[in-house]
PyMOL Python script that loads the backbone (N, CA, C, O; Angstrom):
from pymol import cmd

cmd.read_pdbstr("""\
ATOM      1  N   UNK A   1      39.655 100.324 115.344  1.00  0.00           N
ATOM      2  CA  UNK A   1      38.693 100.090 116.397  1.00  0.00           C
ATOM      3  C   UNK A   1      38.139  98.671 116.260  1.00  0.00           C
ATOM      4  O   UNK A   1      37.623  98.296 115.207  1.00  0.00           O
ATOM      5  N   UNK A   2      38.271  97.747 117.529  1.00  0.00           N
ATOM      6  CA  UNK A   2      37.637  96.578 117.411  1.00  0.00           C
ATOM      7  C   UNK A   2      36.103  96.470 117.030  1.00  0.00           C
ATOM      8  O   UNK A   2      35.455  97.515 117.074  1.00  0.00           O
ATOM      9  N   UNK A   3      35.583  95.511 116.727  1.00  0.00           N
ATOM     10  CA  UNK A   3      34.307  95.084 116.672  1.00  0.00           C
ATOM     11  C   UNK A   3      34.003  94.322 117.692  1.00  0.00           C
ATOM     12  O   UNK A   3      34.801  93.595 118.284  1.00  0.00           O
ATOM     13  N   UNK A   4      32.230  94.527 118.068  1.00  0.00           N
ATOM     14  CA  UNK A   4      31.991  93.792 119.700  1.00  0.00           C
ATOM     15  C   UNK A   4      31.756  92.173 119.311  1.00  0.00           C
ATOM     16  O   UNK A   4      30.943  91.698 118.518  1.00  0.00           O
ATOM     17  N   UNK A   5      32.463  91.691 119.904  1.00  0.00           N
ATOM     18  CA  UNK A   5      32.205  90.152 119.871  1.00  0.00           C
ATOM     19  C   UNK A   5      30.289  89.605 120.288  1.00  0.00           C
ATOM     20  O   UNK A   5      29.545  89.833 121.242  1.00  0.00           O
ATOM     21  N   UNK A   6      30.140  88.821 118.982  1.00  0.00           N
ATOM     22  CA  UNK A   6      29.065  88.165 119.080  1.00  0.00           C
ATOM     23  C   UNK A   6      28.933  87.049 119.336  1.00  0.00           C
ATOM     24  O   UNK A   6      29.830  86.587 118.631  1.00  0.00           O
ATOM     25  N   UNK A   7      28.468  86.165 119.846  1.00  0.00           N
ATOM     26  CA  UNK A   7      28.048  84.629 119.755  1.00  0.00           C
ATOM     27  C   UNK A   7      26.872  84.370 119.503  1.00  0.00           C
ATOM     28  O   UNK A   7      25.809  84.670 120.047  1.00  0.00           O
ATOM     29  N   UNK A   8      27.274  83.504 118.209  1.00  0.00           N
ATOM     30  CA  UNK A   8      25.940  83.222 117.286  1.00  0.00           C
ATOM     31  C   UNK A   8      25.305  82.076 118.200  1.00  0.00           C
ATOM     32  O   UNK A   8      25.828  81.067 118.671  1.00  0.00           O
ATOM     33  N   UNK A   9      24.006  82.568 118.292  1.00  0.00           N
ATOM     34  CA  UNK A   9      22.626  81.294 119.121  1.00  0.00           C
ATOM     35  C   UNK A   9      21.510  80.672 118.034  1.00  0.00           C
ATOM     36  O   UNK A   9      20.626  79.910 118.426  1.00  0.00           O
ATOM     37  N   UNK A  10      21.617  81.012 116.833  1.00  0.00           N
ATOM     38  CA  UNK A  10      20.849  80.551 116.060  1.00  0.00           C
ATOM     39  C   UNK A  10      21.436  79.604 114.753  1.00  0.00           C
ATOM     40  O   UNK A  10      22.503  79.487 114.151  1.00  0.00           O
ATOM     41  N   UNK A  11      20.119  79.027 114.700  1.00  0.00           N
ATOM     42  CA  UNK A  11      20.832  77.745 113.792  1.00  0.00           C
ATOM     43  C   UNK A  11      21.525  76.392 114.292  1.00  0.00           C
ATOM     44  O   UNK A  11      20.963  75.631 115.079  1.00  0.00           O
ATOM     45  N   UNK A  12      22.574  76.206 113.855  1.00  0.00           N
ATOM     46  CA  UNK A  12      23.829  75.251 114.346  1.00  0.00           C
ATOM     47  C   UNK A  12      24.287  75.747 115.751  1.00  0.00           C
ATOM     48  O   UNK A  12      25.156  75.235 116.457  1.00  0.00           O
ATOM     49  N   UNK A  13      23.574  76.782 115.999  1.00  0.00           N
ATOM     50  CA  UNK A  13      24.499  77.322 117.883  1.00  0.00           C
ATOM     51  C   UNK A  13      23.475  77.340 118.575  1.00  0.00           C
ATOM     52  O   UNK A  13      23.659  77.821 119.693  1.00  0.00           O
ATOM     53  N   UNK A  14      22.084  76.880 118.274  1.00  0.00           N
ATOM     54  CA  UNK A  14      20.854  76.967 119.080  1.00  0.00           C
ATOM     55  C   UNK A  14      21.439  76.552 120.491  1.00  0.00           C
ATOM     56  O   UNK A  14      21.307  77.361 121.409  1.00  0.00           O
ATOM     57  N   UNK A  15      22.115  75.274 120.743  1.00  0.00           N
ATOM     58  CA  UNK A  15      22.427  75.044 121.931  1.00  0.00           C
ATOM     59  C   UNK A  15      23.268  75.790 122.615  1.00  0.00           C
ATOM     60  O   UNK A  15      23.610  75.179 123.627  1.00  0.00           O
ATOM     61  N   UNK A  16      23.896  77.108 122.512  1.00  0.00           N
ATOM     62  CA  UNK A  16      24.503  77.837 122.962  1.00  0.00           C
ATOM     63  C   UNK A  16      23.951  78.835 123.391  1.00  0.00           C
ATOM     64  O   UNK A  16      24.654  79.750 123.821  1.00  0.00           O
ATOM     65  N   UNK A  17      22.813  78.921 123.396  1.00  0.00           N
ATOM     66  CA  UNK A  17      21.360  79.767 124.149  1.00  0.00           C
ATOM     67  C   UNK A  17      21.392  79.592 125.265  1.00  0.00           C
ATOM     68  O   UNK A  17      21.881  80.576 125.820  1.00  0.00           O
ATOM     69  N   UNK A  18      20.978  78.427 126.295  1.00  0.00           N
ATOM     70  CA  UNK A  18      21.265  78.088 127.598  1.00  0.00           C
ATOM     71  C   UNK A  18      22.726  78.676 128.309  1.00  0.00           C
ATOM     72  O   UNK A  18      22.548  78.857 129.514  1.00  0.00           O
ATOM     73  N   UNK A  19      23.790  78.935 127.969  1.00  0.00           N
ATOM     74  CA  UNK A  19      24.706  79.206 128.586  1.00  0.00           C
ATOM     75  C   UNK A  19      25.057  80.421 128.432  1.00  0.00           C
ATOM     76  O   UNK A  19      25.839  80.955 129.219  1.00  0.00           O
ATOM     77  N   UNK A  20      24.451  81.152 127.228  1.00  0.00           N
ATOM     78  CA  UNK A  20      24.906  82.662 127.008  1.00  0.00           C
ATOM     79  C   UNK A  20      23.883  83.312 127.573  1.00  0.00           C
ATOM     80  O   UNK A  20      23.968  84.534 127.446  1.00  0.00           O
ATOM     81  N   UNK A  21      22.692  82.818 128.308  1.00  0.00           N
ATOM     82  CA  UNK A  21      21.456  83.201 129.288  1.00  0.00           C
ATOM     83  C   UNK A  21      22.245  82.780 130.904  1.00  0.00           C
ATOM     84  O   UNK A  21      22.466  83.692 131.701  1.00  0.00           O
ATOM     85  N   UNK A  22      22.561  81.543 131.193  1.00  0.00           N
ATOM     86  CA  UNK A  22      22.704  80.786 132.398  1.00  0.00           C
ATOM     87  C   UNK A  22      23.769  81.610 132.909  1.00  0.00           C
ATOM     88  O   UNK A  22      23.502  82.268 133.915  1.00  0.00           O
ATOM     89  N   UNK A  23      25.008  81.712 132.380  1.00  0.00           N
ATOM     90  CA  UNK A  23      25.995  82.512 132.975  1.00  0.00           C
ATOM     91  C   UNK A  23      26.420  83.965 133.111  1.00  0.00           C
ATOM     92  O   UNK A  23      27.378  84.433 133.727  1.00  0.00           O
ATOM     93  N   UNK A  24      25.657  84.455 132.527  1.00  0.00           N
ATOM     94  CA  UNK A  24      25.815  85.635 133.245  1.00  0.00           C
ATOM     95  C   UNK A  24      24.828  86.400 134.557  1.00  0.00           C
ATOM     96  O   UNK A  24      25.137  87.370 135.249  1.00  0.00           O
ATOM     97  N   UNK A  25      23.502  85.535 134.595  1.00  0.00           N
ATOM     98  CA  UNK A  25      22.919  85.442 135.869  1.00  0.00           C
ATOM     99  C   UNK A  25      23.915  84.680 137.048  1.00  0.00           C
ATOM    100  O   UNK A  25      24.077  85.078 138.201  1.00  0.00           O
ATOM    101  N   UNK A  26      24.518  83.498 136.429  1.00  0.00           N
ATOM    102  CA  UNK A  26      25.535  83.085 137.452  1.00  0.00           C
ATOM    103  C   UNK A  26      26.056  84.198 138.455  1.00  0.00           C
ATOM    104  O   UNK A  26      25.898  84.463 139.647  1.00  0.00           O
ATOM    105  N   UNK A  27      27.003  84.900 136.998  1.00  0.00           N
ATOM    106  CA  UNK A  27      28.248  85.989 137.504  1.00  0.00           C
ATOM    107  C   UNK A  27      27.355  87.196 137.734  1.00  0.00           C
ATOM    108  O   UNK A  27      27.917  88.210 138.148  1.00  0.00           O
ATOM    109  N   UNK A  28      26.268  87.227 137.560  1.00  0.00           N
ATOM    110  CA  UNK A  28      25.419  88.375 138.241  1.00  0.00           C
ATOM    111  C   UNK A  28      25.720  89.892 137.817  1.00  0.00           C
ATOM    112  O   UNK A  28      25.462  91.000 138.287  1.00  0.00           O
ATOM    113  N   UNK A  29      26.466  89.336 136.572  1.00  0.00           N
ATOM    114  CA  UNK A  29      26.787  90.864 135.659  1.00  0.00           C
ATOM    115  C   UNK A  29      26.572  90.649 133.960  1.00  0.00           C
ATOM    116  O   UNK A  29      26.056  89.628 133.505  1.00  0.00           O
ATOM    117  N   UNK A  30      26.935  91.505 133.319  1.00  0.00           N
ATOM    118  CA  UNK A  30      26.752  91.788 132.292  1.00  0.00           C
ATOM    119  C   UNK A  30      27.931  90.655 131.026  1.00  0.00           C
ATOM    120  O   UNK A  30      29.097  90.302 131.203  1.00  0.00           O
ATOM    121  N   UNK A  31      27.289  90.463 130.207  1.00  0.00           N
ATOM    122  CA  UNK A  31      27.784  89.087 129.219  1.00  0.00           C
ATOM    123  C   UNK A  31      29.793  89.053 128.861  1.00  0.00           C
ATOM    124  O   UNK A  31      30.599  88.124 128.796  1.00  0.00           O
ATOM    125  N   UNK A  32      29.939  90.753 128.689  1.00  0.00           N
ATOM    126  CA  UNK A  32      31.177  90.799 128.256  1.00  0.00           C
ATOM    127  C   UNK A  32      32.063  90.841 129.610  1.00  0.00           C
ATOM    128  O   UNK A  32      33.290  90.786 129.533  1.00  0.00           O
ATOM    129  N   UNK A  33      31.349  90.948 130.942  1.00  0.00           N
ATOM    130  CA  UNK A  33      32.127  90.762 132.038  1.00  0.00           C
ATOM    131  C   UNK A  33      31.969  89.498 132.389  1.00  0.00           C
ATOM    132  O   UNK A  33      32.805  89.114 133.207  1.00  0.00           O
ATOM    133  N   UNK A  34      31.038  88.572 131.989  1.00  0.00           N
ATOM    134  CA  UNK A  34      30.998  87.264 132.509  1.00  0.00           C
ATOM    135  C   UNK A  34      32.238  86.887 131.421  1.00  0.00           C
ATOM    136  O   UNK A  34      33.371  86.548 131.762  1.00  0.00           O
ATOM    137  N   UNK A  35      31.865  86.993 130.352  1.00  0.00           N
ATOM    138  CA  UNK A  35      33.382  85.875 129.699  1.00  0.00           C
ATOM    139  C   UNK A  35      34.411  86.501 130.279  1.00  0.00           C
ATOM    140  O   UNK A  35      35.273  85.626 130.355  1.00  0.00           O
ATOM    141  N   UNK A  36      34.977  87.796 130.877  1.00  0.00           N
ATOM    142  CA  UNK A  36      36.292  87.834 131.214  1.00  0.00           C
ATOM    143  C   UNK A  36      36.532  87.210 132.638  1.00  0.00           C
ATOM    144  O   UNK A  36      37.631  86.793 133.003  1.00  0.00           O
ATOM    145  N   UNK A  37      35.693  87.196 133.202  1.00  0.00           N
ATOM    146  CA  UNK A  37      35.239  86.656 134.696  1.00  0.00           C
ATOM    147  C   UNK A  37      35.539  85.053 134.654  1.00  0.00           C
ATOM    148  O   UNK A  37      36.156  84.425 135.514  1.00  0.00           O
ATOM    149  N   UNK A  38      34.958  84.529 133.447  1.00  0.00           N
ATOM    150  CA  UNK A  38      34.790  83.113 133.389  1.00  0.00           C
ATOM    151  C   UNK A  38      36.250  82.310 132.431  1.00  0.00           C
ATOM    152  O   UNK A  38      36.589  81.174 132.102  1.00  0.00           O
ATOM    153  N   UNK A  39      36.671  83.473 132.311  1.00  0.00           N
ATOM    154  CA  UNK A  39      38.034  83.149 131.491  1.00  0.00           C
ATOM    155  C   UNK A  39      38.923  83.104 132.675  1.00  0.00           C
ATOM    156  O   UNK A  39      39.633  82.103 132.774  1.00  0.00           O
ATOM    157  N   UNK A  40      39.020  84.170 133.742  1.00  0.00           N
ATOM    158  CA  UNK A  40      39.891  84.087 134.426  1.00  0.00           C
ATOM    159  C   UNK A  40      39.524  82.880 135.459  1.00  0.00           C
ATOM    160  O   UNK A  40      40.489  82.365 136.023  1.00  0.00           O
ATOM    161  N   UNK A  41      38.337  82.422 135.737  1.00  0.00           N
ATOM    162  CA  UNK A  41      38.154  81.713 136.670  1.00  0.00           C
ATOM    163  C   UNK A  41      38.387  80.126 136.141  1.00  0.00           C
ATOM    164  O   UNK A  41      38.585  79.241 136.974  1.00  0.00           O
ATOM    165  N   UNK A  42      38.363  79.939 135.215  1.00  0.00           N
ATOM    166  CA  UNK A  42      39.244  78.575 134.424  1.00  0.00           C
ATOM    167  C   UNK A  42      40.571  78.230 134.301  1.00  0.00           C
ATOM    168  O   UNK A  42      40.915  77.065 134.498  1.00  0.00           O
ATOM    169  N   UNK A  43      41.316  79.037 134.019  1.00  0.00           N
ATOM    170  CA  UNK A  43      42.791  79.720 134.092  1.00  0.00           C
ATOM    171  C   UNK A  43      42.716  79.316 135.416  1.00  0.00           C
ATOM    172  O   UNK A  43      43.063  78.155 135.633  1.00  0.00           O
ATOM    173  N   UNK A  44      42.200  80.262 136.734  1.00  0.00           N
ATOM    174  CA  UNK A  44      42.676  79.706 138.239  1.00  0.00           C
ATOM    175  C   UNK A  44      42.379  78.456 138.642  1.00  0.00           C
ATOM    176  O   UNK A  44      43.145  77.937 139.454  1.00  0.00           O
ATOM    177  N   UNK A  45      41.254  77.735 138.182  1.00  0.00           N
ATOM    178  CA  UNK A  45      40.856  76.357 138.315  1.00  0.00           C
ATOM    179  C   UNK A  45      41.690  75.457 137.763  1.00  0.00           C
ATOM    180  O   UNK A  45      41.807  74.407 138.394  1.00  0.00           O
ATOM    181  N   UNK A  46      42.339  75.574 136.706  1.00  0.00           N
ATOM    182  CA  UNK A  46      42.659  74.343 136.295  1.00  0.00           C
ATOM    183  C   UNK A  46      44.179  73.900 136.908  1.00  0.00           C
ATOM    184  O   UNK A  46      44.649  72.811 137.238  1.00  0.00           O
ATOM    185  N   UNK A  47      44.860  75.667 136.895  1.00  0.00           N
ATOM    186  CA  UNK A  47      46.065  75.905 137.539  1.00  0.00           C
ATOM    187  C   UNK A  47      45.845  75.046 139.500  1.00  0.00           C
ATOM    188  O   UNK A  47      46.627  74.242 140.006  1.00  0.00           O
ATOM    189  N   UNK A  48      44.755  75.523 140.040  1.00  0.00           N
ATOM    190  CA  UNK A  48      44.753  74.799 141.412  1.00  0.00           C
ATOM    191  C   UNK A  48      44.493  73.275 141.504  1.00  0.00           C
ATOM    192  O   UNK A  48      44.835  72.612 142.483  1.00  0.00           O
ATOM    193  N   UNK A  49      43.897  72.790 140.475  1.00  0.00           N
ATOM    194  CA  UNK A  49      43.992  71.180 140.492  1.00  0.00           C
ATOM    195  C   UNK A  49      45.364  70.963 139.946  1.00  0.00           C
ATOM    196  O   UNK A  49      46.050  70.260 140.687  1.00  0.00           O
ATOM    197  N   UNK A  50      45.699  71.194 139.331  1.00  0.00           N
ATOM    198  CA  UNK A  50      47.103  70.980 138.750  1.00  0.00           C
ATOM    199  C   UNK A  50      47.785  70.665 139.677  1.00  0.00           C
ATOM    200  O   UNK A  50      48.384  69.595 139.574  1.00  0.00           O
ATOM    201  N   UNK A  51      47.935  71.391 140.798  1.00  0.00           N
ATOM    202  CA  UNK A  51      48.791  71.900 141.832  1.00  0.00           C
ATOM    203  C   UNK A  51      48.086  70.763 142.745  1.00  0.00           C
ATOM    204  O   UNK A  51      48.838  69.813 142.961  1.00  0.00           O
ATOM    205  N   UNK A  52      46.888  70.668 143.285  1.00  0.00           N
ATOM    206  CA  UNK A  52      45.756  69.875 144.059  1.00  0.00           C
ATOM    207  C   UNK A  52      46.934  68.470 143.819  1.00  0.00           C
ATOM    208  O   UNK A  52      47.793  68.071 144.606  1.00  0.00           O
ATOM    209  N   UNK A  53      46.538  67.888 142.279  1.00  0.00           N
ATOM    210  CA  UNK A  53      47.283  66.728 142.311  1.00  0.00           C
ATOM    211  C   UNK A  53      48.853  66.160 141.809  1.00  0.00           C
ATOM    212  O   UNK A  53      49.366  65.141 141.347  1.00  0.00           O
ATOM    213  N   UNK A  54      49.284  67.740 142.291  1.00  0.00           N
ATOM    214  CA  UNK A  54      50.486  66.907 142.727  1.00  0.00           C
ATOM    215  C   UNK A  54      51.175  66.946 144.070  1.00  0.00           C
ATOM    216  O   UNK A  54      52.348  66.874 144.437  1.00  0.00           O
ATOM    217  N   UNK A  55      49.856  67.103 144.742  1.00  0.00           N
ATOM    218  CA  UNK A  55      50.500  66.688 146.626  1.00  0.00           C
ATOM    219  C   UNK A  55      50.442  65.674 146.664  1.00  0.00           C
ATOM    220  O   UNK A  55      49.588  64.899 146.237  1.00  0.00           O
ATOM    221  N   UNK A  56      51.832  65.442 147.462  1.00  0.00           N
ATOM    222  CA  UNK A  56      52.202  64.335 147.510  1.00  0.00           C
ATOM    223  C   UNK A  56      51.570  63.698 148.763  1.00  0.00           C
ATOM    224  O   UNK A  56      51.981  62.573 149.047  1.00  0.00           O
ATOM    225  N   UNK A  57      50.752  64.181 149.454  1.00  0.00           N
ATOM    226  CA  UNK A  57      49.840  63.817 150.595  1.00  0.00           C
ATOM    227  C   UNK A  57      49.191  63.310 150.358  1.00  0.00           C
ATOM    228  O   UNK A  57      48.906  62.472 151.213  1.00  0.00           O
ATOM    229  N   UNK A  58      48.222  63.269 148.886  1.00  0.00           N
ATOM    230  CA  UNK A  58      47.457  62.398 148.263  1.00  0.00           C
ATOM    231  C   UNK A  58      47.983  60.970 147.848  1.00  0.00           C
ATOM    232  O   UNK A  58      48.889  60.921 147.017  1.00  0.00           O
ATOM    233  N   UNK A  59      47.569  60.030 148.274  1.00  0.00           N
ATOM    234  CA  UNK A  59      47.649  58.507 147.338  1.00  0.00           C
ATOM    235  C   UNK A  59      47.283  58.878 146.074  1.00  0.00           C
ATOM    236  O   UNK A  59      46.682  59.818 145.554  1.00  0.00           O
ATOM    237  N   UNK A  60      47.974  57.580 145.633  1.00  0.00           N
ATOM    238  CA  UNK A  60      47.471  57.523 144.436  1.00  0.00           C
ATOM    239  C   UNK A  60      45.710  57.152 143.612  1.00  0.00           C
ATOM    240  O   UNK A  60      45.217  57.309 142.495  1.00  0.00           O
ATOM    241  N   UNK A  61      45.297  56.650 144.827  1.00  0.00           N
ATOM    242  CA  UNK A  61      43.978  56.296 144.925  1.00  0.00           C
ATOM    243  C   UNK A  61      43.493  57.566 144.421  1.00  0.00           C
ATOM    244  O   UNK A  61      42.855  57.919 143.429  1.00  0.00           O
ATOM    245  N   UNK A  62      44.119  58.261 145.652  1.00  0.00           N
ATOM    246  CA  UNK A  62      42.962  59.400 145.679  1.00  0.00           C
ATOM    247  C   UNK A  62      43.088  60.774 144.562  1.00  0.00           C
ATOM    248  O   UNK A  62      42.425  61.787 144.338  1.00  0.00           O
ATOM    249  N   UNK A  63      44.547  60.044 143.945  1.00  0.00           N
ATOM    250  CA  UNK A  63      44.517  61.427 142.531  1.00  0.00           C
ATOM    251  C   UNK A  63      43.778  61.186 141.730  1.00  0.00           C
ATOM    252  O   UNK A  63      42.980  62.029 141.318  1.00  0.00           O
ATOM    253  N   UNK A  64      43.847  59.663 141.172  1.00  0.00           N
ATOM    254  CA  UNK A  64      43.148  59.132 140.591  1.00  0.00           C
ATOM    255  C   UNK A  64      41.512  59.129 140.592  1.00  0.00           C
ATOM    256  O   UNK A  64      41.106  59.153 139.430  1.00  0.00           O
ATOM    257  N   UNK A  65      40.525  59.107 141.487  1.00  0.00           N
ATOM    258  CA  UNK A  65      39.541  59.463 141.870  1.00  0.00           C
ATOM    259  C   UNK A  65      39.017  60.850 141.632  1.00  0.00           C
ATOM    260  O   UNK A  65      37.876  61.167 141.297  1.00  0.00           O
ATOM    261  N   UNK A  66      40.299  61.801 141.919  1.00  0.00           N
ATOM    262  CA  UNK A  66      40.212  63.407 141.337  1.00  0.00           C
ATOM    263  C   UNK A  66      40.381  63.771 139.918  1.00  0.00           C
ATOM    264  O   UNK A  66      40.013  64.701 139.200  1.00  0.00           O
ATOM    265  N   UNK A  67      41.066  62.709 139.782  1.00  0.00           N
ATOM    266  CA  UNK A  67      41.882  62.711 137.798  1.00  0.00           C
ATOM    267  C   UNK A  67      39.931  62.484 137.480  1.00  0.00           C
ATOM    268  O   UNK A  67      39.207  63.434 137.182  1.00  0.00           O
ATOM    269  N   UNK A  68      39.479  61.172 137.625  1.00  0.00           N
ATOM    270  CA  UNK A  68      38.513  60.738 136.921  1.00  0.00           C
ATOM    271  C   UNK A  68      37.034  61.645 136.365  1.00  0.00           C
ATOM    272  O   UNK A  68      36.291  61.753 135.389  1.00  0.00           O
ATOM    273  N   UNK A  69      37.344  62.412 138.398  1.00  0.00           N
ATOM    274  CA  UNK A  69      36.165  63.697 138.650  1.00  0.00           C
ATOM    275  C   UNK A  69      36.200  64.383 137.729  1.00  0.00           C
ATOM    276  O   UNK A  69      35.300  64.237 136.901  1.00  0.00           O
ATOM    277  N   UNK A  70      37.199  65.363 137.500  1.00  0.00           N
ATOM    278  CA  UNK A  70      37.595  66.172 136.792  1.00  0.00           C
ATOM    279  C   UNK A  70      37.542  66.136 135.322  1.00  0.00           C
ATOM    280  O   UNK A  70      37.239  67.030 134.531  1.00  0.00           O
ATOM    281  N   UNK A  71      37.999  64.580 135.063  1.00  0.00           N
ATOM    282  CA  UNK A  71      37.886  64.500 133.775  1.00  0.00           C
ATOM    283  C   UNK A  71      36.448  64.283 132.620  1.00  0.00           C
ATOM    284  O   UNK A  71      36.240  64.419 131.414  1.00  0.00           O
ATOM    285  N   UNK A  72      35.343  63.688 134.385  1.00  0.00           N
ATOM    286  CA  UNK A  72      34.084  63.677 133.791  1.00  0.00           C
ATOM    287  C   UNK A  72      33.455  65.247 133.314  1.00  0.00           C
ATOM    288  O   UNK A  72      32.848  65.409 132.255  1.00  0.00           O
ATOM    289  N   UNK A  73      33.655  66.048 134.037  1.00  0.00           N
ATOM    290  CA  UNK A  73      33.189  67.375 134.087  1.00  0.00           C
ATOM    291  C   UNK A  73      33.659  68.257 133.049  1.00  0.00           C
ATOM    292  O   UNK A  73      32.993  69.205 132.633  1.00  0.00           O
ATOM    293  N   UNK A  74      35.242  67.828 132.471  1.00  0.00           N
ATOM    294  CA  UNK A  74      35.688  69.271 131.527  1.00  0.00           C
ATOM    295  C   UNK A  74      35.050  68.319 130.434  1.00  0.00           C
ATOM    296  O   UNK A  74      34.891  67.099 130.372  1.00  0.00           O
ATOM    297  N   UNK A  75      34.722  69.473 129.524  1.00  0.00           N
ATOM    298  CA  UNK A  75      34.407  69.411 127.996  1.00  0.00           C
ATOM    299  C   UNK A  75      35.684  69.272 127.312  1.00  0.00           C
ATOM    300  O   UNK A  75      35.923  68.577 126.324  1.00  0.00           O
ATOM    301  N   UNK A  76      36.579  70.129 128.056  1.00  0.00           N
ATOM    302  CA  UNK A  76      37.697  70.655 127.382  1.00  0.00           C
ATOM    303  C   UNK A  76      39.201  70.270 127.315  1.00  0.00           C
ATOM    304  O   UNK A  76      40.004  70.335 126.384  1.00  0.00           O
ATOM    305  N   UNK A  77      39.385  69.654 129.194  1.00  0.00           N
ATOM    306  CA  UNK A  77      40.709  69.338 129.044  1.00  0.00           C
ATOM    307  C   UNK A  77      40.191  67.574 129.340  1.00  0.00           C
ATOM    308  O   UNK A  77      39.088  67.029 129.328  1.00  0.00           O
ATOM    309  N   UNK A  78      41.771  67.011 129.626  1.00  0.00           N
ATOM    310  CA  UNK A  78      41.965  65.962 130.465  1.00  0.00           C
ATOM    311  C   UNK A  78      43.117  65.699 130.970  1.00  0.00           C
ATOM    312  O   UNK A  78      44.289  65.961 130.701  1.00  0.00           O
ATOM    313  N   UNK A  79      42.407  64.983 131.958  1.00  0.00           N
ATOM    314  CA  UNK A  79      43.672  65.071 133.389  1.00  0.00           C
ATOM    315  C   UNK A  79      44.332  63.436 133.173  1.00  0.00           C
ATOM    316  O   UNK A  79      43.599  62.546 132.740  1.00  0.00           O
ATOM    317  N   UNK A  80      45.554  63.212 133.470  1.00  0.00           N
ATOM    318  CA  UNK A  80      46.219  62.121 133.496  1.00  0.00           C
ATOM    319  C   UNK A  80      46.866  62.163 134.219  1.00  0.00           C
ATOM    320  O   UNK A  80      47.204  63.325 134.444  1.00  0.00           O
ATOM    321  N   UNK A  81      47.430  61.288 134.972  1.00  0.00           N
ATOM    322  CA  UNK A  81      48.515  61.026 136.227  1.00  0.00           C
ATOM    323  C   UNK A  81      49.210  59.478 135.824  1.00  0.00           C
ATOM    324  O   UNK A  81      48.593  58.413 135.813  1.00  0.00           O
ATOM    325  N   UNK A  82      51.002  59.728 135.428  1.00  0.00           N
ATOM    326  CA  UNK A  82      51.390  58.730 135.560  1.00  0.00           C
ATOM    327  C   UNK A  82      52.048  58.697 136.654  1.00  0.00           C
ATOM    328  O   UNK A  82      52.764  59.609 137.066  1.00  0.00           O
ATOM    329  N   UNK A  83      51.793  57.359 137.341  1.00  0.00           N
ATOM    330  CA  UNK A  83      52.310  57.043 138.330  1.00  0.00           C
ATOM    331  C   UNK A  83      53.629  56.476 138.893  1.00  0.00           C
ATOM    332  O   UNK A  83      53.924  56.491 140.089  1.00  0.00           O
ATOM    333  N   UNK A  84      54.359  55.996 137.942  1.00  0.00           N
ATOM    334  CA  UNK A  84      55.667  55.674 138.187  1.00  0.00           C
ATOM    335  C   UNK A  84      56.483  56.941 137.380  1.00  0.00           C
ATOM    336  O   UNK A  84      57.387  56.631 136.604  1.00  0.00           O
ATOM    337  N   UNK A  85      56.221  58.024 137.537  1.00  0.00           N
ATOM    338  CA  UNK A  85      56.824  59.033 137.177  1.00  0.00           C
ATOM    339  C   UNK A  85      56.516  60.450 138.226  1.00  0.00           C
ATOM    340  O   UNK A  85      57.312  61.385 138.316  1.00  0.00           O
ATOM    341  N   UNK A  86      55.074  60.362 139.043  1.00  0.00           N
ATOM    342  CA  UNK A  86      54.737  61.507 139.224  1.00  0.00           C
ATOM    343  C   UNK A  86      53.719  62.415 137.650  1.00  0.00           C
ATOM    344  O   UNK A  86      52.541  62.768 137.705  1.00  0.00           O
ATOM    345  N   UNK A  87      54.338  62.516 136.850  1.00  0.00           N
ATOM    346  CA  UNK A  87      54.166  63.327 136.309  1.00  0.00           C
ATOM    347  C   UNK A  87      52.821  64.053 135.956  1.00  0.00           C
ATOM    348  O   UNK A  87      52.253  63.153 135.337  1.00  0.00           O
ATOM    349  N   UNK A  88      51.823  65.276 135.960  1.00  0.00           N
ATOM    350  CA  UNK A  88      50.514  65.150 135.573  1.00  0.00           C
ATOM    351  C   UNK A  88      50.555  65.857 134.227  1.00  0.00           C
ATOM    352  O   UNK A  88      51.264  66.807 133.895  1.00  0.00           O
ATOM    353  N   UNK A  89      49.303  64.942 133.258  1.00  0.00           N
ATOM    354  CA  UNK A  89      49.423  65.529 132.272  1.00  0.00           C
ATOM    355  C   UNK A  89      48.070  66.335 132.193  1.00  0.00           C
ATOM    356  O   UNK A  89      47.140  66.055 132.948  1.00  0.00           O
ATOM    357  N   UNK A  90      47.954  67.717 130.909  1.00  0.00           N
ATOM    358  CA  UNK A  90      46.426  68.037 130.969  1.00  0.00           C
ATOM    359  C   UNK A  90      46.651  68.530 129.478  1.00  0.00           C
ATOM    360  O   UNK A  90      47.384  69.374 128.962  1.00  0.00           O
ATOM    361  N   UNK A  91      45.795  67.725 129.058  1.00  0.00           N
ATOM    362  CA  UNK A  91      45.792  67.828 126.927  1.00  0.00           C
ATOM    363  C   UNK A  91      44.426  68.504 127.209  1.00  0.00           C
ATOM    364  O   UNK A  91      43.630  68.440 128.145  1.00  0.00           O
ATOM    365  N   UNK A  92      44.467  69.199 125.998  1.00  0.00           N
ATOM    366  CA  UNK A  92      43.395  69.356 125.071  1.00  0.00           C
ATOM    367  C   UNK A  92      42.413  68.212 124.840  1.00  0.00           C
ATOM    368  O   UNK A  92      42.793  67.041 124.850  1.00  0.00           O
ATOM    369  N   UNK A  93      41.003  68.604 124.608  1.00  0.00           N
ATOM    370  CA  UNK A  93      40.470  67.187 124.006  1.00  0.00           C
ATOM    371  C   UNK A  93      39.883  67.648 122.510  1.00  0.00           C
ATOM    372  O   UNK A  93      39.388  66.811 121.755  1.00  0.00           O
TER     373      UNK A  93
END
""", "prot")
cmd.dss("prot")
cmd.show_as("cartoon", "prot")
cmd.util.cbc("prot")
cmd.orient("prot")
């Protein structure tokens, strides 16, 4: 039988108070449905920009401008676009 997942808020995780309060009022449910909620909704996000920039309807201006957005906002990934290839990249940070 599993054990219920905790996230420690005290100490060294004090700052992890604000978000283990903030988001599940977000998702307007209960903590262990917000992380599965918020797991899947990252997974679909990152997958639709992915996709976002590689239309080819977009300039390059304007991936770039989306690359930068994006990249200000994640904690987590980053977005790259080389341009004499097409190719998009998204690392870890």
């Amino acid at each position: 039988m599993e054990r219920a997942t905790r996230i420690r808020t005290d100490g060294k995780f004090d700052h992890r108070k604000d978000i283990v309060k903030d988001v599940p009022a977000f998702y307007d449910c209960k903590k262990t449905r917000t992380l599965m909620l918020a797991g899947q909704d990252v997974q679909a996000f990152v997958g639709e920009i992915a996709d976002l920039l590689k239309d080819e309807e977009l300039s390059l201006a304007q991936r770039r401008e989306l690359l930068d957005r994006f990249s200000d906002i994640s904690l987590r990934f980053n977005f790259e676009f080389e341009a004499d290839t097409g190719a998009l990249l998204l690392q870890w940070r």
